[in-house]
Rosetta silent file (secondary structure, phi, psi, omega in degrees, C-alpha in Angstrom):
SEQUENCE: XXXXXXXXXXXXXXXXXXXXXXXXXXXXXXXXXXXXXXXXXXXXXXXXXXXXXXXXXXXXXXXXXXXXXXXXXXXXXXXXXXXXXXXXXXXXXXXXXXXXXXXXXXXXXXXXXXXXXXXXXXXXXXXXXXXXXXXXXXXXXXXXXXXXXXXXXXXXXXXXXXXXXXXXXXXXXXXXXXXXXXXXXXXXXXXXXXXXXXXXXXXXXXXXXXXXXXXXXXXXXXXXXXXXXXXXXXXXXXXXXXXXXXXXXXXXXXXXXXXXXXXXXXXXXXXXXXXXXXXXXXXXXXXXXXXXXXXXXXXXXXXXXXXXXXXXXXXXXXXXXXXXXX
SCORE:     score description
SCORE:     0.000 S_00000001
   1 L     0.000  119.695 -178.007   18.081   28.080  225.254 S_00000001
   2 L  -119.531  149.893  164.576   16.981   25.070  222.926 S_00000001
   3 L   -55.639  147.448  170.547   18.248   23.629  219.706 S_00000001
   4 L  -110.331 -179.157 -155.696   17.388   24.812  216.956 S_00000001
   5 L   -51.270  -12.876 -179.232   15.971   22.607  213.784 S_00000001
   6 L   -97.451  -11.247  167.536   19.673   22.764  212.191 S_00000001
   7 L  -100.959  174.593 -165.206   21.067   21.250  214.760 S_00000001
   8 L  -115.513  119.626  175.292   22.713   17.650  214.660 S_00000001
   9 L   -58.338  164.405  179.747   22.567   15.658  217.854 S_00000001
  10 L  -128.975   -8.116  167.022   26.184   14.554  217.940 S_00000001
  11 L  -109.717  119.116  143.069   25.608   11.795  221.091 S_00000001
  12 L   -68.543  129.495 -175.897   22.508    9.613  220.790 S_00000001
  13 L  -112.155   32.847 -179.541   20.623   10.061  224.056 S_00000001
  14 H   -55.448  -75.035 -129.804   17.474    7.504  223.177 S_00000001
  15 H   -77.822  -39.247  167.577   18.780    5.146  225.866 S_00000001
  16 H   -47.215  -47.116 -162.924   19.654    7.805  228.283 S_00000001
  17 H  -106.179   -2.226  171.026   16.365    9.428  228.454 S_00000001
  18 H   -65.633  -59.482  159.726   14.063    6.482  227.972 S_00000001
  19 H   -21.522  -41.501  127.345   16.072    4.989  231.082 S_00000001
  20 H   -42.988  -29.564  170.813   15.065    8.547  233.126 S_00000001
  21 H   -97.354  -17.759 -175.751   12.034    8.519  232.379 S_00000001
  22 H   -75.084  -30.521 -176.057   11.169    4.665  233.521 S_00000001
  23 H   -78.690   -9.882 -179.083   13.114    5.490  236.521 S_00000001
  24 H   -82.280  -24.761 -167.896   10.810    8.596  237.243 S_00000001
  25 H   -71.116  -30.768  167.815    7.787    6.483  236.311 S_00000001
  26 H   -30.425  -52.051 -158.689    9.352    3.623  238.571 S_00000001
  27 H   -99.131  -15.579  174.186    9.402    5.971  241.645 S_00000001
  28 L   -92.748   21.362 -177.910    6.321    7.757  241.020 S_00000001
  29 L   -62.407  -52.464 -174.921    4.667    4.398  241.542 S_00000001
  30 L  -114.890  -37.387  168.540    5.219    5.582  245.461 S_00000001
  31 L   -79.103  122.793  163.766    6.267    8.767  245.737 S_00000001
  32 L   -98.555  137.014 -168.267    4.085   11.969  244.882 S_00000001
  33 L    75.768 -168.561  171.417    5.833   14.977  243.692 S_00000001
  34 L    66.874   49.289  149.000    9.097   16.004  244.698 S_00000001
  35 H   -71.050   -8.318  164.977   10.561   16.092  241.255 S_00000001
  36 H   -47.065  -32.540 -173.967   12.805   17.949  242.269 S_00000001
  37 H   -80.441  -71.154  179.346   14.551   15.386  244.350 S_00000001
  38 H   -39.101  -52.856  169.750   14.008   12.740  241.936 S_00000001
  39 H   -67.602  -28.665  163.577   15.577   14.298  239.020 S_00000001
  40 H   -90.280   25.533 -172.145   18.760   15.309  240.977 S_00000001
  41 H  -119.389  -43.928  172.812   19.138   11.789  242.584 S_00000001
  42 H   -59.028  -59.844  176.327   19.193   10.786  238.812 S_00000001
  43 H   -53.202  -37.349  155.010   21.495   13.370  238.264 S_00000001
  44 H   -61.906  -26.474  140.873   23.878   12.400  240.436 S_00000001
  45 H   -21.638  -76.607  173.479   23.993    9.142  239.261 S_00000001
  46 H   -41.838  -53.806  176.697   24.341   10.279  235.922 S_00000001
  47 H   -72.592  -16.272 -151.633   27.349   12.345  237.323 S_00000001
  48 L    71.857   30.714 -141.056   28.991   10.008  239.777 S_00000001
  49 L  -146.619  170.637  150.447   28.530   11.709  242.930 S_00000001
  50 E  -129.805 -168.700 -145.214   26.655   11.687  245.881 S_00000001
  51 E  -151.798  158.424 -167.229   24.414   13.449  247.527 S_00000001
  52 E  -118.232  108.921  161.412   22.877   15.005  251.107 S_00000001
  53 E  -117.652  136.048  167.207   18.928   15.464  251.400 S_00000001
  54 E  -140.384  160.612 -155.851   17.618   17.341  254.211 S_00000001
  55 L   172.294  147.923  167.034   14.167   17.681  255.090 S_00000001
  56 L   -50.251  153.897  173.066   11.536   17.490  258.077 S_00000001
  57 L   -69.939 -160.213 -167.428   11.012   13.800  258.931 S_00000001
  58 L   116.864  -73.245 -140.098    8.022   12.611  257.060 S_00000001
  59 L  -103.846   84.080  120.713    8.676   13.980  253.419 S_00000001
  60 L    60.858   46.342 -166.431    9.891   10.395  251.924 S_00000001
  61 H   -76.428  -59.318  175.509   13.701   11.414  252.232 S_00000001
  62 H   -77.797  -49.614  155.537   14.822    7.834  252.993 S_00000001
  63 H    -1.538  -59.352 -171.362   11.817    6.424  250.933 S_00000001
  64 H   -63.526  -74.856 -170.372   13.096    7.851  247.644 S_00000001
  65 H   -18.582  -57.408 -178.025   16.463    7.114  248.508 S_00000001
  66 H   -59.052  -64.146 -150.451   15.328    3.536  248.503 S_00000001
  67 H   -67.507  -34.661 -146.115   13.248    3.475  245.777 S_00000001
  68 H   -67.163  -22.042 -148.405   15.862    5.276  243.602 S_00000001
  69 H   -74.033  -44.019  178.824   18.323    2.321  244.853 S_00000001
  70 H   -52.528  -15.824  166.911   15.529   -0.366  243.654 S_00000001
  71 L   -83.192  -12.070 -148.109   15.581    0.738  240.042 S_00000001
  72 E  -116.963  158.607 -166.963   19.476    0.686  239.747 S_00000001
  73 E  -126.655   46.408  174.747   20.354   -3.579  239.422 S_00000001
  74 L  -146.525  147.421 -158.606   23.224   -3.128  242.280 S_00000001
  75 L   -60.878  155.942  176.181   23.805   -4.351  245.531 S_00000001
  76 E  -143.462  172.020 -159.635   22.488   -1.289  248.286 S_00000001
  77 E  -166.925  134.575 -179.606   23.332   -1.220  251.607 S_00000001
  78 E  -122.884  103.707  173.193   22.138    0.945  254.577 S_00000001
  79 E   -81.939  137.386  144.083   23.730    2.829  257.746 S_00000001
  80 E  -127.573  111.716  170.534   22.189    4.298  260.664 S_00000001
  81 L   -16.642  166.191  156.190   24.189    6.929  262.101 S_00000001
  82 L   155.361  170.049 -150.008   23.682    7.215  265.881 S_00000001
  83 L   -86.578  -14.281  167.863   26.066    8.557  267.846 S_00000001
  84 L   -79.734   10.007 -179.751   27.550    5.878  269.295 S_00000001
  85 L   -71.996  130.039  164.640   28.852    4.178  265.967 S_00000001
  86 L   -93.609  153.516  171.404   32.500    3.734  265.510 S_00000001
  87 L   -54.181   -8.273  178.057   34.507    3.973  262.444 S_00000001
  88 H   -66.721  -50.604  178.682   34.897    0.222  262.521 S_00000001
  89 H   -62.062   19.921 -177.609   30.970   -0.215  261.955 S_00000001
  90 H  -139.700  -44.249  139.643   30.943    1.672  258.812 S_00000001
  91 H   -48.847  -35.201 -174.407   34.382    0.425  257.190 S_00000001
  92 L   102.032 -177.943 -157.312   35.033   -2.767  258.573 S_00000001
  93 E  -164.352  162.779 -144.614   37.654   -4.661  261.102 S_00000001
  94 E  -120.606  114.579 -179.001   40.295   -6.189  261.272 S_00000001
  95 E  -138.943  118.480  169.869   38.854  -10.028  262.415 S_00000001
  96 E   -54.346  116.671  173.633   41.041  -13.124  264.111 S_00000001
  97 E   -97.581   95.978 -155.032   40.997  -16.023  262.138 S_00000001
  98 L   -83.397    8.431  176.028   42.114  -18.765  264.348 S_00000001
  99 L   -68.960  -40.255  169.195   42.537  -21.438  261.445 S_00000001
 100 L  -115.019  -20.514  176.246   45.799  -19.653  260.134 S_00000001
 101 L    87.546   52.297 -177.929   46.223  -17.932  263.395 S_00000001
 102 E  -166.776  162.134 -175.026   46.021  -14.370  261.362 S_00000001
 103 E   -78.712  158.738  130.048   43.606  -11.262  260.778 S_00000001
 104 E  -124.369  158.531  146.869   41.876  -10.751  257.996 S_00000001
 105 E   -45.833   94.935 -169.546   39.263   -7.901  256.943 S_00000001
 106 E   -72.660  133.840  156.680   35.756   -8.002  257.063 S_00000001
 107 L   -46.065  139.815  146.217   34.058   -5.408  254.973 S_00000001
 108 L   -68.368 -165.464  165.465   31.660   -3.038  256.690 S_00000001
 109 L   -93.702    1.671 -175.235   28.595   -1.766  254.830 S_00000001
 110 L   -69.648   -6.493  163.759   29.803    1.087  253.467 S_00000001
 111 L   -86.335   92.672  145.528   31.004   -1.859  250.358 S_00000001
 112 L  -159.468 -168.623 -161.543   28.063   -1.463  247.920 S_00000001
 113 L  -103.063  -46.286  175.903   27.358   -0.023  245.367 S_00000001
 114 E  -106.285  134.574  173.981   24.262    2.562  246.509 S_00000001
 115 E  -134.376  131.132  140.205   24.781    3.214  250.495 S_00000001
 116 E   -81.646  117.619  168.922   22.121    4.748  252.342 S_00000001
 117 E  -119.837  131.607  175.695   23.238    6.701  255.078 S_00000001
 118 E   -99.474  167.662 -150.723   20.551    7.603  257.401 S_00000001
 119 L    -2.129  106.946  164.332   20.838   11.353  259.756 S_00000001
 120 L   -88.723   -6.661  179.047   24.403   11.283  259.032 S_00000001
 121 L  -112.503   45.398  161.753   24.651   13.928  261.179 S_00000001
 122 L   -81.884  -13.649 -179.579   24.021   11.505  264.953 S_00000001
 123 L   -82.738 -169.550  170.323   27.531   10.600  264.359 S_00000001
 124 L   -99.090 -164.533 -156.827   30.695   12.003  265.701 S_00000001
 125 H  -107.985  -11.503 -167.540   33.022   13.577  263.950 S_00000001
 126 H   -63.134  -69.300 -158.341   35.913   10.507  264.599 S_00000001
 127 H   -72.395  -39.850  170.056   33.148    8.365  262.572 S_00000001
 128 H   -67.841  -26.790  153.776   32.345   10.923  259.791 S_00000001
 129 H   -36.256  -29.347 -150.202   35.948   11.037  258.955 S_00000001
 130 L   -79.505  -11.093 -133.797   35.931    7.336  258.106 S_00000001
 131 H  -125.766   -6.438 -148.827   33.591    8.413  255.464 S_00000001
 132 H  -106.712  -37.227  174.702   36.087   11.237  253.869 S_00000001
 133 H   -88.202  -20.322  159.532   38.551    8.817  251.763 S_00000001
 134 H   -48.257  -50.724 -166.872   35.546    6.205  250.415 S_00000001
 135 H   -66.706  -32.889  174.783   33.796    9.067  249.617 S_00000001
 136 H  -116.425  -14.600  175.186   36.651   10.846  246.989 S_00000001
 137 H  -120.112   30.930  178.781   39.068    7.951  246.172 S_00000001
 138 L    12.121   82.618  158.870   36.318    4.784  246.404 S_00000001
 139 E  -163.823  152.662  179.194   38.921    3.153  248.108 S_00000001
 140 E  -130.428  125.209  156.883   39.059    2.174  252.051 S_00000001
 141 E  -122.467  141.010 -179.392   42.653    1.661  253.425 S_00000001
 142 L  -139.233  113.963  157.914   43.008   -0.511  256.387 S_00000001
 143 L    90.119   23.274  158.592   46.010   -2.071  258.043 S_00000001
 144 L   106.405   22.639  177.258   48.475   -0.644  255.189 S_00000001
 145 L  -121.666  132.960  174.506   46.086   -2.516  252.311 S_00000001
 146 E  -121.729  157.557 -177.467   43.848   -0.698  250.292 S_00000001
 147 E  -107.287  129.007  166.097   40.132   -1.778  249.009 S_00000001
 148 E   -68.305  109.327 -167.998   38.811   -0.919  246.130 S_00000001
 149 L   -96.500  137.055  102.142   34.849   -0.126  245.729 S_00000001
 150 L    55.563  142.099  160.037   32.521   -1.327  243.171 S_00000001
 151 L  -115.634  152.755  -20.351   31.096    0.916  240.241 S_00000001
 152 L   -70.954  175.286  152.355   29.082    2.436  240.317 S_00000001
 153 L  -134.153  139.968 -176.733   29.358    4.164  244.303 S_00000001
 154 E  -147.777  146.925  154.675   27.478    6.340  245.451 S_00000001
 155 L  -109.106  158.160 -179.753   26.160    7.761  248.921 S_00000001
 156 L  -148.610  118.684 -174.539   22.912    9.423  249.439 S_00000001
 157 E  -100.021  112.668  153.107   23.097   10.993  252.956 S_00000001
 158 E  -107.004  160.284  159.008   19.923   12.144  254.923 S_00000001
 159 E  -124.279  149.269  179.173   19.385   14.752  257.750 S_00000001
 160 L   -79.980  109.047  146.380   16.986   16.398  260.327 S_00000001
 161 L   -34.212  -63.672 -134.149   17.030   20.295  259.989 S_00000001
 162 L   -85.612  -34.904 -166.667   14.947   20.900  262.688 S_00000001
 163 L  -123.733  131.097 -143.443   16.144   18.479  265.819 S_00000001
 164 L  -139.912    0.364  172.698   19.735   19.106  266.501 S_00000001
 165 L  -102.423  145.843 -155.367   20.023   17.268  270.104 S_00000001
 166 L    96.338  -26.110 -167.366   22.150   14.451  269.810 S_00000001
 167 L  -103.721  165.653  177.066   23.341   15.387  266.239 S_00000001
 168 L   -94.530  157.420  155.372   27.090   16.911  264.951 S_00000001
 169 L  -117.675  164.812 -157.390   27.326   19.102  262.173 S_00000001
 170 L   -96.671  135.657  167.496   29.090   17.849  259.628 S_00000001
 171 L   -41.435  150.915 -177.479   32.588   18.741  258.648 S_00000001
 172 L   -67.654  -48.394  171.199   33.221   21.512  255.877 S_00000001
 173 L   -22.957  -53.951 -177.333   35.525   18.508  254.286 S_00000001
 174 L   -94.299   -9.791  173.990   32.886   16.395  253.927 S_00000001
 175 L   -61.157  -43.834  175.252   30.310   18.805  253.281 S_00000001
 176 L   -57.723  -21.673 -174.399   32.493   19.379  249.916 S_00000001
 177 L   -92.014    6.234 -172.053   32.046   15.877  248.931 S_00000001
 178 E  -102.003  117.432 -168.822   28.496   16.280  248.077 S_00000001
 179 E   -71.612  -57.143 -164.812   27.715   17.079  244.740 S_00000001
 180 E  -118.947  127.054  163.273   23.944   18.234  245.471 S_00000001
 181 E   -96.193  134.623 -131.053   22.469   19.079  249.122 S_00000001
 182 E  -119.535  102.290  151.817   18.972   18.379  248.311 S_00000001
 183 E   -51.877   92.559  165.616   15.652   20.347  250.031 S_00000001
 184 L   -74.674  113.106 -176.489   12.842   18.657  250.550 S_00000001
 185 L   -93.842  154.725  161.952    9.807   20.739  251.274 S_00000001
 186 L   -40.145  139.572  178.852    6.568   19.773  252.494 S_00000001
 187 L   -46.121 -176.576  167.033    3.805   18.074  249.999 S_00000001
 188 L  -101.343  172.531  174.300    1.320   20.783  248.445 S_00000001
 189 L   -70.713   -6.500 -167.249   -2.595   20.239  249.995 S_00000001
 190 L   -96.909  -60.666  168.754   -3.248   18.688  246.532 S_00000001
 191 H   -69.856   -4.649  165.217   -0.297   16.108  246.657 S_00000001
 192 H   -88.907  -21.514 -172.189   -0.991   15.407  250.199 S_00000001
 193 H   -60.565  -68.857  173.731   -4.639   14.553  248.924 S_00000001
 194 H   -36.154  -62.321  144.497   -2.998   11.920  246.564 S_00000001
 195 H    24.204  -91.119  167.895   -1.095   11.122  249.442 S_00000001
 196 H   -74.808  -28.799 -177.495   -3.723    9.928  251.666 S_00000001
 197 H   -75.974  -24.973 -163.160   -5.761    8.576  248.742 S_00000001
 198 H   -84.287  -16.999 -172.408   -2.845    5.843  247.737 S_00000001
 199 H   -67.383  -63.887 -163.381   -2.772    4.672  251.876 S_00000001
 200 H   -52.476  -27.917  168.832   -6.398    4.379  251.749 S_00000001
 201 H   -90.363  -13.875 -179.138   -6.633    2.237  249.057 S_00000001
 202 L   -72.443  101.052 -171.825   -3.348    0.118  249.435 S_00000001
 203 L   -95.001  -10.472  153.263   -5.288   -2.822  250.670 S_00000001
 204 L   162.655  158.075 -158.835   -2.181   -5.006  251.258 S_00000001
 205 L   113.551 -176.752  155.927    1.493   -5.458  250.242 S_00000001
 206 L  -145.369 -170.400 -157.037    3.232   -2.623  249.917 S_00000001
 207 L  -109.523  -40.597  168.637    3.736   -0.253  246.525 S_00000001
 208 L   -85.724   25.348  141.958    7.050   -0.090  246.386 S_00000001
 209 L   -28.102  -64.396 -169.885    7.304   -3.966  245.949 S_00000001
 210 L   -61.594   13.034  166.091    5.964   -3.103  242.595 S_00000001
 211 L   -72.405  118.801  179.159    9.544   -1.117  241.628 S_00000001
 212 L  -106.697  147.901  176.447   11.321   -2.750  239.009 S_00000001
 213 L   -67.288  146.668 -173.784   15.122   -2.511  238.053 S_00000001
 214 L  -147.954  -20.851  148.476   15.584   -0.529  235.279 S_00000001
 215 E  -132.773  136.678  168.757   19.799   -0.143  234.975 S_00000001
 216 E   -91.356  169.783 -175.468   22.439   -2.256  235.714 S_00000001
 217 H   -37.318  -85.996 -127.852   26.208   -1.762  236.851 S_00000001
 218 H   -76.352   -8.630  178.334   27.456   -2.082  233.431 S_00000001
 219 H   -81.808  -50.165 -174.949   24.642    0.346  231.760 S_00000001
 220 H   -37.045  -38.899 -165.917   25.401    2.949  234.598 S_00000001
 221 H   -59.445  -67.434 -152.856   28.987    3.124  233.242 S_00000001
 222 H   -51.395  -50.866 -160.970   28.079    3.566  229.282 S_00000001
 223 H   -64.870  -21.135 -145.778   25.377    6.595  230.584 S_00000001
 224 H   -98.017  -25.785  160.999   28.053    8.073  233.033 S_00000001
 225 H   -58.876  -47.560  163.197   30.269    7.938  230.160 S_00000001
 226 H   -35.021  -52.618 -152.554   28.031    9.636  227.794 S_00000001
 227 H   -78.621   -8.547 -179.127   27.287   12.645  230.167 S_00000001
 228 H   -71.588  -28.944 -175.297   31.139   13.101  230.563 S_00000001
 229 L   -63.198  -15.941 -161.284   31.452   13.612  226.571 S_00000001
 230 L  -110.261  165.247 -150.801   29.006   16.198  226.334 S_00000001
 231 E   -55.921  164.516  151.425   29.617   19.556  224.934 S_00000001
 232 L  -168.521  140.173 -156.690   29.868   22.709  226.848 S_00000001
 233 L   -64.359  174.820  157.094   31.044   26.058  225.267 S_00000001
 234 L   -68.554  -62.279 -156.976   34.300   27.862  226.459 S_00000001
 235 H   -54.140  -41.388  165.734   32.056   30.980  227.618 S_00000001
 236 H   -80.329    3.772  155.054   30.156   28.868  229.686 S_00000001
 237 H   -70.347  -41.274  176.573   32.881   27.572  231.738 S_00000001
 238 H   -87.007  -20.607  162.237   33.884   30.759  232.579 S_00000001
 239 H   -56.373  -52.756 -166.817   30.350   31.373  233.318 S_00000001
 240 H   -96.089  -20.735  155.454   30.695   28.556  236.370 S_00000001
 241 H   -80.821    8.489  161.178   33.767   29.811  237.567 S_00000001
 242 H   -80.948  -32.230  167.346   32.520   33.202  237.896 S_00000001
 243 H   -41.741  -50.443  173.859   29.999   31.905  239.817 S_00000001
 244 H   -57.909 -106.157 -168.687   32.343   29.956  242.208 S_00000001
 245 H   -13.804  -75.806  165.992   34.626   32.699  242.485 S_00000001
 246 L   -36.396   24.992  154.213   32.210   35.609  243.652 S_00000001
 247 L   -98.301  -21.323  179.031   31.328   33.426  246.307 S_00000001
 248 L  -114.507   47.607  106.100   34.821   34.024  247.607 S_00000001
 249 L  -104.298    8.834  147.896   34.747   37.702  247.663 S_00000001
 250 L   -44.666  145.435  166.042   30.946   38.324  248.337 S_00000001
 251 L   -94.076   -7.780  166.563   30.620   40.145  251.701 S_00000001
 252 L   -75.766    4.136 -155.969   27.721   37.911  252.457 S_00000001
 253 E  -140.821  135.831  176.325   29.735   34.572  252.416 S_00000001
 254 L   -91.219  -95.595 -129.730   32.503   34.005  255.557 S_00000001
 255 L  -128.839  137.745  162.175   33.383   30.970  253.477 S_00000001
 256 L   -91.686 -175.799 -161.750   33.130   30.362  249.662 S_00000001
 257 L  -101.726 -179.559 -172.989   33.232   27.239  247.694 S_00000001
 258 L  -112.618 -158.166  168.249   36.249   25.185  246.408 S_00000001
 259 L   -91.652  -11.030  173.654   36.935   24.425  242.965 S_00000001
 260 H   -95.020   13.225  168.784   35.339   21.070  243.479 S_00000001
 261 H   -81.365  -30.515 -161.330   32.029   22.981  243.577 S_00000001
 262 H   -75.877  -51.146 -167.929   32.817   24.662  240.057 S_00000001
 263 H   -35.257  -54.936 -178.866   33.247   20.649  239.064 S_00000001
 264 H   -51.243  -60.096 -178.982   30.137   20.003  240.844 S_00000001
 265 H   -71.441  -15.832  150.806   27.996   22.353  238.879 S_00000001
 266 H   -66.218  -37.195  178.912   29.686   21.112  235.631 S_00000001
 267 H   -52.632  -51.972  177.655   29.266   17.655  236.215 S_00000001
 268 H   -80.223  -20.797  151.835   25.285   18.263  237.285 S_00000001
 269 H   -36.915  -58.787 -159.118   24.641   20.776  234.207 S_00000001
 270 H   -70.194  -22.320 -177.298   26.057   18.258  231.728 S_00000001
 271 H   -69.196  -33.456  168.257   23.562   15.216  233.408 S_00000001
 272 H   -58.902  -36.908  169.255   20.646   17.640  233.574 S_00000001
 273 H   -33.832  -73.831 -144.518   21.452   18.645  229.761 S_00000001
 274 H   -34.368  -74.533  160.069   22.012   14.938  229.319 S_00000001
 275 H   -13.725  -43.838  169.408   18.343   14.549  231.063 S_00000001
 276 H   -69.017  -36.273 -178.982   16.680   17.285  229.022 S_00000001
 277 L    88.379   71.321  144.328   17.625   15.315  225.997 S_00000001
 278 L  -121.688  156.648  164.495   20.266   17.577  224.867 S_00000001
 279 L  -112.536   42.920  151.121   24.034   16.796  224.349 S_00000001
 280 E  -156.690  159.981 -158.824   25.051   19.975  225.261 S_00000001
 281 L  -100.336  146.435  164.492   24.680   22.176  228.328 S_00000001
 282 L   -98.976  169.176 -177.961   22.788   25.505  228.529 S_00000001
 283 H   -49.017  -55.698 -168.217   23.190   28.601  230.899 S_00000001
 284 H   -59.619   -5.339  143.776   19.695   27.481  232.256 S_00000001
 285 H   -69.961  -28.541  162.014   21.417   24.368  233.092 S_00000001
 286 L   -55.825  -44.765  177.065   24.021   25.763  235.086 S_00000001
 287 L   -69.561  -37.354 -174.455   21.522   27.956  236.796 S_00000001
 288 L   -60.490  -56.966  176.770   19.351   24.881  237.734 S_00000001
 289 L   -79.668   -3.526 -166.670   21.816   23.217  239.578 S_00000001
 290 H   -59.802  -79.199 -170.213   23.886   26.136  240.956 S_00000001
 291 H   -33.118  -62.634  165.823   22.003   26.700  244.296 S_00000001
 292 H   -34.102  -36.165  174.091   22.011   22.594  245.159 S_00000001
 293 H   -65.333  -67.071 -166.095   26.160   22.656  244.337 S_00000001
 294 H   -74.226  -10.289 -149.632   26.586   25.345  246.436 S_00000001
 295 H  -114.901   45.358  170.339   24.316   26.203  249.344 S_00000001
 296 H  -112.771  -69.555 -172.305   26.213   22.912  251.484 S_00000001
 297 H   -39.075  -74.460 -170.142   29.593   24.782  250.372 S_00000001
 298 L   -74.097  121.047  161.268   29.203   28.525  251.832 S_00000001
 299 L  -117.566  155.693 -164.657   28.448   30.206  254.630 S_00000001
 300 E  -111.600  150.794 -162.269   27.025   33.071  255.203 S_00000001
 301 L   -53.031  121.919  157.054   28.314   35.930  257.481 S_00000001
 302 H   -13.555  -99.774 -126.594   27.012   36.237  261.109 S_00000001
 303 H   -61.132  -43.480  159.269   25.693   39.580  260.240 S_00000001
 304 H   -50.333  -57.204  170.259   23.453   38.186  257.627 S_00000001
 305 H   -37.109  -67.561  176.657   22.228   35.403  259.431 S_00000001
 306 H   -36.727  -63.901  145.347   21.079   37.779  261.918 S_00000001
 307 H    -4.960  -65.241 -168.379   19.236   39.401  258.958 S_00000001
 308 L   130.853   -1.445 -149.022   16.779   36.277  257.991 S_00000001
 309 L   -90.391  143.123  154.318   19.452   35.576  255.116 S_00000001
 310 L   -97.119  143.035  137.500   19.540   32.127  254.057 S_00000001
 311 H     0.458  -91.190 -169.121   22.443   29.799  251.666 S_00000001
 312 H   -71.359   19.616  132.085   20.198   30.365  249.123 S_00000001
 313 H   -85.353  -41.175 -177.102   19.369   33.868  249.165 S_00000001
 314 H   -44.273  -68.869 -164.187   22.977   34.847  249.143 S_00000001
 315 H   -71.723  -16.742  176.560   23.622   32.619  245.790 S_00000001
 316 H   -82.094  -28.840  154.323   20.277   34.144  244.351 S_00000001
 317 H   -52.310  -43.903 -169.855   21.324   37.501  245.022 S_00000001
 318 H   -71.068  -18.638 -170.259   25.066   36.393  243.805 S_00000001
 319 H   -86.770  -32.701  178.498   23.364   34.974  240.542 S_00000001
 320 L   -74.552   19.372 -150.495   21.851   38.557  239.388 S_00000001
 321 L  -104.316  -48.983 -163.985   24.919   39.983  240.362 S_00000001
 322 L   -99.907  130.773 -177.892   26.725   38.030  236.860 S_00000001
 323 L   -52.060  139.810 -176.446   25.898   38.399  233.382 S_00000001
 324 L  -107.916   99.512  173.781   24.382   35.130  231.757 S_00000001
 325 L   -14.367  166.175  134.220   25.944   34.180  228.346 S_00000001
 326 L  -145.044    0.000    0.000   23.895   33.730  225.314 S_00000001
């Protein structure tokens, strides 16, 4: 569904989408393909949120991540899980200061503004808690004081499908705190081509050196303010909580989504609008992000499972199931 010639933008989105596209041109310096990934790592952004990519190693997961952080003009900061990491390493301590004879509080790294965390799921579950009040209040409390975090914050979380010894799965809690869980699939034979053509020729340096900043802190705000402003109908609202709902009376789904999923797919509609260079969201915006909100959130029944069914067969079956506004 597009505007038509009568309509009046009512938000200018110049600065938004010039600002999207330098960051895709930014990242496509070094990465090939995978817009998918790129445009919802913008989108989240856009939205405030963060976000889980899983993928085989390989397929640039933490690469992007980085590059996305090198375009943004804000401090970034990087964890790597493993399983022996305590919540102290990720938060920060409590440190004797023998000069006043008193503690004070060192920051971990989880204080920046973009945190990479990489296979988030080698920790334990003690240390992935630590991760559960930064992650929905930006705040850390420690020793009855609470810290405040920086705007913007964001995590971008990766994980290993496929090799599961040593790793946790991740709490449903925290699973919920993820706006988009992210696929990465394998290159095509054509983009693997590129691939190999950019190594072979990269005669020294490296390519993403050549990324340049492209928003700062205080620009981040003004866009993330924009995408909260923009329209969306009544009908589609009830269009994303019928979505949500039916997930928690499908007989394919054990467990359905919360209500901060129906958020989640509003938030990522209106930045994808935002992104299209509209200032209002369409059904086809809703649909585009539905599977990523949800297929972290639900699980599907033993019996299914058993089946071949995948997260994302369930919700594609659940999306023909509901009438699409127009």
């Amino acid at each position: 569904m597009e505007p038509n010639n009568f309509f009046e933008t009512r938000t200018d989105l110049t600065a938004l989408n010039d600002a999207v596209n330098t960051i895709r041109a930014e990242v496509a310096k070094v990465i090939v393909g995978q817009q998918t990934m790129v445009d919802l790592l913008v989108a989240a952004v856009l939205a405030n949120s963060h976000v889980l990519i899983e993928g085989v190693p390989g397929v640039a997961k933490t690469l992007t991540a980085r590059l996305l952080a090198k375009t943004l003009d804000v401090p970034f900061g990087r964890i790597q899980f493993t399983p022996d990491l305590m919540p102290s390493d990720v938060v920060g301590t409590a440190v004797f200061n023998p000069a006043n004879a008193s503690f004070q509080f060192k920051q971990g790294p989880i204080f920046s503004n973009i945190v990479l965390i990489d296979e988030i799921n080698r920790a334990p579950a003690k240390t992935q808690a630590a991760l559960f009040e930064v992650m929905e209040e930006r705040q850390v409390t420690a020793d009855g004081k609470t810290y405040i975090m920086n705007q913007p914050f964001m995590v971008v979380a990766t994980q290993n499908p496929i090799e599961q010894e040593g790793t946790y799965r991740l709490p449903e809690a925290q699973l919920d705190r993820f706006i988009f869980k992210i696929h990465v699939p394998y290159p095509t034979p054509e983009e693997e081509v590129q691939i190999l053509l950019g190594h072979h020729h990269l005669k020294e340096g490296k390519k993403e050196d050549t990324v340049n900043k492209v928003l700062t802190a205080a620009t981040i705000a003004q866009l993330q303010q924009q995408i909260r402003s923009l329209h969306v109908e009544e009908k589609l609202i009830t269009f994303i909580a019928k979505i949500v709902t039916e997930t928690r009376s499908n007989k394919s789904i054990y467990l359905g989504a919360s209500p901060r999923a129906s958020i989640g797919i509003l938030n990522g509609a209106k930045a994808i609008a935002a992104m299209r260079g509209r200032d209002f969201v369409t059904p086809e915006d809703i649909l585009y992000v539905t599977p990523a909100v949800l297929r972290h959130r639900i699980i599907v029944t033993p019996e299914r499972e058993m089946e071949g069914l995948t997260a994302d067969d369930v919700i594609a079956q659940l999306l023909q199931t509901i009438e699409v506004p127009r």
